[in-house]
C-alpha positions, 0 to 999 in steps of 0.5 A: 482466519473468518473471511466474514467481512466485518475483519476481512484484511486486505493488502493493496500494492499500487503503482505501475511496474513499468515506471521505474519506482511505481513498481514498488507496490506489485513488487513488494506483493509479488514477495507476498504472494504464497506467503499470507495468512489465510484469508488475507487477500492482496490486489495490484491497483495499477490505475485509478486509485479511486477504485480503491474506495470500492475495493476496500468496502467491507475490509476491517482492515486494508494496508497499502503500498505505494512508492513516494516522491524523492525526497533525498533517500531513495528506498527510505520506508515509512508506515502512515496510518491513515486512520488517523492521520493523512498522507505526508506533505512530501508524499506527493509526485506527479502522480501516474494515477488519474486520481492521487491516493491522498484524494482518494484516501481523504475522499473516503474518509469524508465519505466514512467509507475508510476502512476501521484500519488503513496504513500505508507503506511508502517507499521513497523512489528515486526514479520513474522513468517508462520502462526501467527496472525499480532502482536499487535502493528501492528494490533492496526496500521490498523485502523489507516491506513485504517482512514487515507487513507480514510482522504487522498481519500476524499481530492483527491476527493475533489480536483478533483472535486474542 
């Protein structure tokens, strides 16, 4: 893949491992390391979301993975473009980030510094207590988001290079 910046793809895993379901972000990049189409870069943002508006400066594209509030099921998915659509209502929880991604995403897109392509994969947790492990219904999520960002980058390339 060209590397140039105007289609630079970026693949963003937010949340803290050692909170439980906020882990879900790096697990679900740990599954994707190795795995990528060259070119595709990820980054684990385990603190102030608001660093992301620098971060994805320069990228055509950025998905991102973040765990969501509990809402009844826990390891449900949902895929938000975020290009044209803000976070979910639902989305939030008492965030572990100084600044929660809605603000930071709605920030941005004030600013006109979104990327042209911005989605996020939310997983439902069910806990996100100090040092446990991802529950399992979220933990069994993860392979299933990691498949379907890796299904979702190749159509991207393919359409670039179409």
């Amino acid at each position: 893949m060209n590397s140039d910046i105007r289609t630079g793809i970026l693949v963003i895993g937010i949340g803290n491992p050692d909170r439980g379901d906020d882990g879900v972000g790096p697990a679900v990049l740990s599954r994707l390391r190795g795995r990528l189409p060259d070119g595709v870069r990820i980054l684990e943002c385990a603190g102030d979301v608001l660093d992301l508006i620098d971060q994805w400066t320069g990228f055509a594209t950025a998905l991102l993975v973040d765990a969501t509030a509990p809402g009844g099921r826990g390891g449900r998915i949902r895929r938000v473009d975020l290009a044209d659509q803000k976070l979910p209502a639902d989305f939030s929880r008492n965030s572990t980030h100084a600044f929660g991604l809605a603000e930071t995403v709605e920030l941005a897109r004030s600013l006109g510094r979104l990327p042209r392509h911005l989605a996020a994969y939310l997983v439902e947790g069910e806990q996100f207590d100090i040092g446990t492990p991802l529950s399992p219904a979220v933990a069994e999520a993860v392979d299933t988001v990691a498949e379907r960002i890796l299904v979702e980058l190749c159509g991207i390339l393919a359409a670039h290079r179409a």
